[in-house]
N, C-alpha and C positions, 0 to 999 in steps of 0.2 A: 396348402389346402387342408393337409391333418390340423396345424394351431388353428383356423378357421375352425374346423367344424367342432373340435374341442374346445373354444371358446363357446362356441353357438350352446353347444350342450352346458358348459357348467354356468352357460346364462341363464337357460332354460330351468335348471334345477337348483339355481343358486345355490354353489358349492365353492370351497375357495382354499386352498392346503397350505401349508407353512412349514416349509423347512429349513433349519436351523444348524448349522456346525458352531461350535464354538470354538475361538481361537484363540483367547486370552482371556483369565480373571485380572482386573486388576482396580483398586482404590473402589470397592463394592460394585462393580460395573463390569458389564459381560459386553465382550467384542464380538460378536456373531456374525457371522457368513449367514445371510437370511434367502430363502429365495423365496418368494409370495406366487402362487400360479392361481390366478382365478381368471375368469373372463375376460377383464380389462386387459389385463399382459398377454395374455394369449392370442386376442385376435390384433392387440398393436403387432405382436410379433410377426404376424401371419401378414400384417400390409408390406412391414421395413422386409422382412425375405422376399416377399413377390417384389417387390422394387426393384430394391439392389438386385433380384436374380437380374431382372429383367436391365435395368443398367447396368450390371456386367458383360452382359451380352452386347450391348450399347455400344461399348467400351472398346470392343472387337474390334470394330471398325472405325469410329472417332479417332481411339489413339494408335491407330496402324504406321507402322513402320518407328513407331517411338522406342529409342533403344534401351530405355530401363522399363518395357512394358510390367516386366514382373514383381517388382518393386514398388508401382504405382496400384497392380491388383490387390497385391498381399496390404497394400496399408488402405483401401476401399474394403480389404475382409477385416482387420480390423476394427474398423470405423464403426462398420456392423457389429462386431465381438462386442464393443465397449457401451452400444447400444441395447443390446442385448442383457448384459449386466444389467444397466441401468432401469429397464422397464422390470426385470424379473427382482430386484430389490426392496428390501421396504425397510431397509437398515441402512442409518445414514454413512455407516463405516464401507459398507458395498456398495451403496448409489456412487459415494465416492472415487472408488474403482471406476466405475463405469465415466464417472463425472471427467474427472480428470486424464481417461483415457478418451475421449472426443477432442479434449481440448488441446493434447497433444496432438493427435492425427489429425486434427484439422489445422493446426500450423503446419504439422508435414506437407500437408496437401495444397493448402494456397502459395506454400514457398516452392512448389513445383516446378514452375517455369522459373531458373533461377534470372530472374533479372529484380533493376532497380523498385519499380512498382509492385511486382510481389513480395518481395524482401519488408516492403512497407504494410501493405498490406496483412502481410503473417505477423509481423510484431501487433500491428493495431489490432488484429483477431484475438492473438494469445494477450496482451496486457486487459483489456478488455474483460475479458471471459478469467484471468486470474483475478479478478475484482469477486467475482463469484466463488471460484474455487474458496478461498480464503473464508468468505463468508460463510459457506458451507461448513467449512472446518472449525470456525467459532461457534457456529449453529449447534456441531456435533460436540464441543467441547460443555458449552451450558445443558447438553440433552445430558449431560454423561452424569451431573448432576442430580439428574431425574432416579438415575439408577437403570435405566436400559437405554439404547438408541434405537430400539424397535417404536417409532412414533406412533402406529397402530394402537399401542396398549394406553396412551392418553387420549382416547375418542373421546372419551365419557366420562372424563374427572368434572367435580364440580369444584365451586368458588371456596371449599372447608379448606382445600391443599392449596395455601395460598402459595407458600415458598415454591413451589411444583410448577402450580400456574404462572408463577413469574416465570420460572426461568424458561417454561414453554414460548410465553409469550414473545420474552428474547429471541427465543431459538426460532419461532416462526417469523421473524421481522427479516431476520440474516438469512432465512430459507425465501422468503419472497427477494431479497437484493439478489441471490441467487440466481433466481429462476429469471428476475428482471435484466441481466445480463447476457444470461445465453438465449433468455428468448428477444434480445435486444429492443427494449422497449426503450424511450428517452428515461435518461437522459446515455443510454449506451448504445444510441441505431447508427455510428457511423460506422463500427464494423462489416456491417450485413453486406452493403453493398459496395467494402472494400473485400469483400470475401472472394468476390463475382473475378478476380483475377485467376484464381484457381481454375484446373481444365471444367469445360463444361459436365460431364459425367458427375465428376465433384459436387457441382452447382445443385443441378440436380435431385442427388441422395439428398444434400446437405436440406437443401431448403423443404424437399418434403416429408421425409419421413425420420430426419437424424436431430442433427446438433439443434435444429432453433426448437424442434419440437420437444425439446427435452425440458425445458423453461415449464414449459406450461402442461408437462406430463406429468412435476414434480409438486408443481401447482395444484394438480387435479386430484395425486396421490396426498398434499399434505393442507390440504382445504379445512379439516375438521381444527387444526392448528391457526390458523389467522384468526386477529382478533377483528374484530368488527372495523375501527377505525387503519388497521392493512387492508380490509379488501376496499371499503372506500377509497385509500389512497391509489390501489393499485386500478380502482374502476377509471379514475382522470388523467392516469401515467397512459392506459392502454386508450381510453378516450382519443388522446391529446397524438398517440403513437401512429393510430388510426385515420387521424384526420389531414396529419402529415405526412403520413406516407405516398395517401394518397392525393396530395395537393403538390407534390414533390416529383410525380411519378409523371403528370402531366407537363413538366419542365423539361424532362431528361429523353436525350436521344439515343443511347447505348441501352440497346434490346436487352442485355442481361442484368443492369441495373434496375430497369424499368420492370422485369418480373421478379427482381430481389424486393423491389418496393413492395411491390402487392402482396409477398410474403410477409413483410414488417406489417402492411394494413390488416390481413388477416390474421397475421395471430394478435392484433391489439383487439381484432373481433372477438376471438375463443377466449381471450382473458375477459375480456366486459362481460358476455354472457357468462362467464365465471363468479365474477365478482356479485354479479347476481345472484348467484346459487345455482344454474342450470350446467353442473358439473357434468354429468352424462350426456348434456346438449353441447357442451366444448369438448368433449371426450369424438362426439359425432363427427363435429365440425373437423375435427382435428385430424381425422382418418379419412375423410370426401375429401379435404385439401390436398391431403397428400396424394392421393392419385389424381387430379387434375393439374398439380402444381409439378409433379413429376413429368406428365403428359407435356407440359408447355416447353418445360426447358429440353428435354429430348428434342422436340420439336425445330426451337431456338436454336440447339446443338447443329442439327442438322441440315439448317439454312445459312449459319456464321459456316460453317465446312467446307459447304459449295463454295459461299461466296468469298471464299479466299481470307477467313480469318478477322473477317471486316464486321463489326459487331455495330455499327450506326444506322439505323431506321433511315436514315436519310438517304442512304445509297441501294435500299430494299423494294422499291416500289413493282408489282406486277408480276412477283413471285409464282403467284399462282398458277402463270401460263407455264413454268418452267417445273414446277414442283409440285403438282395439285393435291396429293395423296397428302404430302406434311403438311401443306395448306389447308388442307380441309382439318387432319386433327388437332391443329394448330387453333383451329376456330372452335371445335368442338370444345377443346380446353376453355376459350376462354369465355365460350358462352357459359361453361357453367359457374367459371370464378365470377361473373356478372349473375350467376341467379337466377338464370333462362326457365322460366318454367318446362318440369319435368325431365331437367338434366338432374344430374347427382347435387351439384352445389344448388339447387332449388330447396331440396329438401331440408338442407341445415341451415342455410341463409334466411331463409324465408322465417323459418321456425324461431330462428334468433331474433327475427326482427321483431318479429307478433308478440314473443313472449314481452322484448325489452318494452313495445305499446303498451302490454294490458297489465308490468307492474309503475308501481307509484315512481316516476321520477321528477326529477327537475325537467326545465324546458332547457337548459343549455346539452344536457345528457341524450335529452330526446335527437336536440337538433343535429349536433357535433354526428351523432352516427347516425343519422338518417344523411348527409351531409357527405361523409365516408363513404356511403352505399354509390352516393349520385358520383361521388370522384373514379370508385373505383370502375362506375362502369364508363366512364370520360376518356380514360388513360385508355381502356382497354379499345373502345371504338377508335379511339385516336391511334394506336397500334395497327386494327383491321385495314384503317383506310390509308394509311402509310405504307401498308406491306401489300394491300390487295390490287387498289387502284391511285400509288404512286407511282411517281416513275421512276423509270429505272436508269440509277446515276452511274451505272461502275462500271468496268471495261466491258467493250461490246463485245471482247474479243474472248471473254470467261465464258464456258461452257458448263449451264447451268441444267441437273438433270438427278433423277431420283434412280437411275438405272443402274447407279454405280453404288445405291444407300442400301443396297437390299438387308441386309442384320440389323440398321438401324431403324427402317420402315418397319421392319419385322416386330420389332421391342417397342414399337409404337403402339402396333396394331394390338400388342398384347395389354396393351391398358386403355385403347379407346372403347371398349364394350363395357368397361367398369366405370369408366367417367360419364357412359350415358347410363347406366342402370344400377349401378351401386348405391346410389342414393335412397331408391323405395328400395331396396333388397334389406340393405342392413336397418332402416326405420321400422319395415315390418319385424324383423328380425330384435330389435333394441328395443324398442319401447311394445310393451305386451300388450297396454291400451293405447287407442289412437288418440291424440292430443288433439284437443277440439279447441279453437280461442275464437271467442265472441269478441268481437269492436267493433266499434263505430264506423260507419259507410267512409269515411273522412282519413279515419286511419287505415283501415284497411285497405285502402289504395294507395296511403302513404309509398309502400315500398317501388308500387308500379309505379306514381307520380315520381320519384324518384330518377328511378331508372330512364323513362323518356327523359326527365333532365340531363340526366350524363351524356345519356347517345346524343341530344342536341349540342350536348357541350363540348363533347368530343369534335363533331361535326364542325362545330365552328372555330374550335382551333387549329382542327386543322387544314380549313380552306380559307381562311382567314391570317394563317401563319405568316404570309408577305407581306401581308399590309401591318402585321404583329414587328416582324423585324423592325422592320423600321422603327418603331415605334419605342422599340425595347430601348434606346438610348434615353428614352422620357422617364422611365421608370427601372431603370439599370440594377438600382438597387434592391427595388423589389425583386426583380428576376431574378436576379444573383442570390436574394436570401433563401427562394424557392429553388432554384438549382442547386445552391450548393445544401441542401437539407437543413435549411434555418442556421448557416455554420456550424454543424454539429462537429465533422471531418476538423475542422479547423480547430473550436476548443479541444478536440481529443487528443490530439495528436500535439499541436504546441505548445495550448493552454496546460494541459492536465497533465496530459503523460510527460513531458517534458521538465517541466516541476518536479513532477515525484521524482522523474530518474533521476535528475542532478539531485536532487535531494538525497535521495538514495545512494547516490555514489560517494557525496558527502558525508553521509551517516558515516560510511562502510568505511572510507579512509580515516578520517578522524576519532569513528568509536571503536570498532568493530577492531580496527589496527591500530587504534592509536589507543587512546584512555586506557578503554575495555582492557587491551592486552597487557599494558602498564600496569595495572591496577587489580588484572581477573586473573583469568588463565594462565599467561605469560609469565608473567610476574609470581604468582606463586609456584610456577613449577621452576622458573628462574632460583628463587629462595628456597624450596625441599631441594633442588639438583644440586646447589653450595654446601651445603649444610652437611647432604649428604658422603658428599666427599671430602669432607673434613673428618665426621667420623667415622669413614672407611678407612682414612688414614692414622688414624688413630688404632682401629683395632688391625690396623695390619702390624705395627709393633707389637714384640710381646715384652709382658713389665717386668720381667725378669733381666732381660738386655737391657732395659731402660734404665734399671737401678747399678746394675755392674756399668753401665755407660758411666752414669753422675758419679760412682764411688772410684773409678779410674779417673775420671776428669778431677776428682778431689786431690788422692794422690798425687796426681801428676804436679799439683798448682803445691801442694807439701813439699816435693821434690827440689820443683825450680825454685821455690823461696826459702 
C-alpha cells in the first residue's frame, strides 16, 4: 500500500530519482549498481508484493504437509528478490542480476516435483530463457562501447553519432531477442506451458506478476532504443503469438495449460499495443492482468486440490454445486480476461482495442487481433461450460468441499475486489485526461461483435464436442497441429535444443579438450613447466663444483693414460 501510494504521488508530480554505486572503472566504462524509483517501479512493485503476499499465504495450505515447505518459501522469496532487482534497474549490468536470478529460480521451481516430466520441463524453461540471457549479455557488451550501460542517457541522441547509433541499434535488437524469450513470444512459446508442471502457487506468481512479465517490462523500459523496422517485426511475432495462443487453447483439456495459453495471448496483446507506441497503455494492461491472471489460477489451484490432483476439464463438470465461493471468483476472473464491460480487464482491453481501430494499419493486423479477442473469449466460455454445467466424471466417492479451503478462499477473497474495481481506479488514477476515441458505428462495435462471436463459438464446441470426436480422425492432422501448438514443443526440444547440445558437447570434447588444450593453455603451461625445470636444475648447481667436477674428471683420464 506505501509503493502504491508513492507511486500515485511521484505520478502526480512527475518526479523520478537515480541512484548510482559504482563498482568498477574499467576500458572507459563505468559498471554501476543503478537503482531508478519513479512511478512505473514503484507501483509494479506494489502489485508483485500484494501478490506474492497474498500467494504465500496461498501456499499455507496448497502445500500442506510438504516436507521441504521451507525450501520451496525461501526460493518463492527469492523469485520476488530477483524481481525486485529487475523492475528497480535501469542498468543493464543490475537488470542482469535480476535477469538471471528468475531464471535460475524458476528451473528451481519447475524441477520441484522431482520426476521424469518436470526434469524436462526445467531444462526446456532454463535453455529457452538462456537464449535471452546471453543475448542480454551481448546487448550489454556493444552498450559498453557507448561508454555507459545506463540506456536512459541515449533517449535523445540524434543521427550525427552514427558509430553510437549503431551500436545502440545492435544492443536494442539483442534486448528485444531478450525480452522475446522470457516473455515467450514464437518462436520460444513451448516453454510457457511446459512451465505449468511446477506447483500451482509457482504457476501462479510466475504468470502474473514475475518471470513472463519481465519480457515486456524490459520492453517498456528500453522502447526509446528499438529501431523502427524491431518494433515492426516484434508487432507480427506478438500478432502471430496472439492468435495462436488463443486458437491452441480451444484444443487443450488440462486447466492449467489452457490459463498458461491465455497468458502467451495476452502478453502478445501488451507487446502489439506496444509496438504501436501506447507504452503506458501495456504498462496498464500489464498490471490489470496480473491480478486477474493471479485470481484464476488460485482459483485453478484450489479446484485441481479437491479434486485429487486431476488437472483435465474433462472430469470437472458441475463444480459449482460443490465449490460455489471459488466458482463464482473463478468467473469473475474470467469475465474480465474476456473484457466484460466494467470489470478491470474492460478498461485496458477495450482501450487497446479502440486505439489499435483508430490508428492506420494493415487489414491482416486489424483482423488477426480482432480474431485473438473472439478466441480468447471462445476458450474462456468453453472453460465456464465445462466446469459449470458439465458433468461430473470422477469418483463419486471424493468429497468435494471449500470448508477445508479456508486460507486459500481467504487469499482469494483478497484480490476479487481489485479484479472488479481496479480497472477505473488505476485509469482515473494513470491517465490525468480521459481518452476520448471517435469511430465509426461499424468499428466501434467491432469489439462487442467479437466477443458474441467467441461465446457462440465457445458454445458450439463445446456442445458440439461428440459429434467433433468423431470427426477428428477426418482432420487428425489439423487437430494434432492445434494441440500440439503448431509443433512448437517438438521443434524445441528435438529439433533445436538437441542439435545445439550434441553440438555443444562436440565443441567441448574436441576444442575446448582437445585442440584448444593442445595448442592453448595446456600446451603452453605444459612448455613454461619443462623449461622451467631444466633451469631450476641448472641453478641448483653451483659453477664452482662444476668446474672442480670437469678439472678432477680431466685428471683423473691424465692418470689412467
Amino acid at each position: 500500500m506505501l509503493f502504491f501510494l508513492l507511486g500515485s504521488y511521484l505520478l502526480m508530480i512527475d518526479y523520478s530519482m537515480f541512484i548510482e554505486f559504482n563498482l568498477l572503472f574499467l576500458s572507459s566504462s563505468s559498471f554501476l549498481m543503478v537503482f531508478y524509483i519513479d512511478w512505473m517501479s514503484f507501483i509494479f512493485m506494489s502489485f508483485v508484493l500484494y501478490i506474492s503476499s497474498l500467494i504465500l499465504k496461498y501456499t499455507e495450505e496448497y502445500m500442506f504437509g510438504e516436507v521441504s515447505l521451507d525450501r520451496f518459501i525461501i526460493l518463492m522469496v527469492l523469485f520476488v528478490i530477483s524481481m525486485m532487482m529487475m523492475i528497480t534497474s535501469l542498468n543493464l549490468l543490475s537488470i542482469l542480476l535480476g535477469w538471471d536470478g528468475l531464471g535460475l529460480v524458476s528451473y528451481a521451481l519447475v524441477i520441484y516435483y522431482q520426476n521424469v516430466k518436470s526434469f524436462n520441463a526445467g531444462m526446456l524453461t532454463a535453455l529457452s530463457n538462456r537464449v535471452g540471457d546471453a543475448a542480454l549479455l551481448v546487448g550489454m557488451v556493444w552498450l559498453m562501447g557507448c561508454g555507459s550501460l545506463n540506456f536512459m542517457f541515449y533517449q535523445d541522441l540524434d543521427d550525427s553519432w552514427e558509430s553510437v547509433s549503431i551500436s545502440l541499434l545492435i544492443c536494442g535488437g539483442f534486448i528485444m531477442l531478450a525480452a522475446l524469450t522470457k516473455s515467450a513470444q514464437i518462436p520460444f512459446s513451448s516453454w510457457l506451458p511446459a512451465a505449468m508442471a511446477a506447483p500451482t502457487p509457482v504457476s501462479s506468481l510466475v504468470h502474473s506478476s514475475t518471470l513472463v512479465t519481465a519480457g515486456v517490462y524490459l520492453l517498456i523500459r528500453n522502447y526509446t532504443l528499438m529501431n523502427f523496422w524491431f518494433i515492426e517485426m516484434l508487432l507480427f511475432i506478438s500478432l502471430v503469438t496472439m492468435f495462436m495462443a488463443g486458437a491452441c487453447a480451444n484444443f487443450e483439456y488440462d486447466l492449467k495449460k489452457i490459463i498458461a495459453l491465455s497468458t502467451l495471448s495476452q502478453l502478445g496483446m501488451m507487446i502489439v499495443i506496444l509496438s504501436l507506441g501506447g507504452v503506458d497503455l501495456a504498462f496498464f494492461h500489464l498490471l490489470i492482468h496480473a491480478l486477474f491472471k493471479a485470481l484464476l489460477f488460485m482459483c485453478a489451484g484450489a479446484i485441481i486440490h479437491n479434486i485429487g490432483n486431476i488437472q483435465d476439464i474433462r472430469f470437472m463438470g458441475g463444480i459449482i454445486k460443490f465449490m460455489p465461493l471459488t466458482m463464482i471468483c473463478m468467473n469473475i476472473s474470467n469475465f474480465a480476461l474476456c473484457g466484460l464491460p466494467f470489470l478491470s480487464g474492460f478498461y485496458s482491453k477495450d482501450l487497446i482495442a479502440e486505439i489499435l481501430s483508430s490508428t492506420v494499419m494493415s487489414f491482416f493486423i486489424y483482423s488477426f487481433f480482432f480474431m485473438s479477442i473472439g478466441l480468447t473469449v471462445s476458450y474462456s466460455v468453453r472453460l465456464i461450460l465445462y466446469m459449470y454445467w458439465g458433468d461430473y466424471n470422477f469418483l463419486s466417492t471424493l468429497c468435494l468441499s471449500e470448508n477445508n479451503n479456508n486460507i486459500m478462499v481467504k487469499s482469494m477473497m483478497g484480490l476479487v475486489m481489485f479484479v472488479v474495481f481496479m480497472g477505473s481506479f488505476f485509469s482515473w488514477i494513470m491517465f490525468s485526461t480521459p481518452i476520448f476515441i471517435i469511430l465509426p458505428f461499424f468499428m466501434k462495435l467491432m469489439v462487442l461483435l467479437m466477443v458474441s462471436f467467441g461465446t457462440i463459438l465457445g458454445v458450439c464446441i463445446n456442445y458440439s464436442m461428440y459429434y467433433l470426436n468423431t470427426k477428428y480422425l477426418s482432420f487428425y492432422n489439423l487437430v494434432m497441429f492445434f494441440f500440439s501448438m503448431w509443433y512448437m514443443p517438438v521443434l524445441s526440444t528435438l529439433g533445436i535444443n538437441l542439435y545445439f547440445l550434441t553440438l555443444g558437447k562436440l565443441y567441448y570434447k574436441s576444442l575446448d579438450q582437445g585442440w584448444f588444450e593442445a595448442y592453448g593453455s595446456g600446451g603452453i603451461y605444459y612448455s613454461l613447466k619443462s623449461t622451467s625445470h631444466k633451469m631450476q636444475a641448472l641453478s641448483w648447481i653451483n659453477f664452482k663444483m662444476f668446474l672442480l667436477l670437469i678439472l678432477s674428471y680431466f685428471i683423473l683420464l691424465l692418470i689412467l693414460f
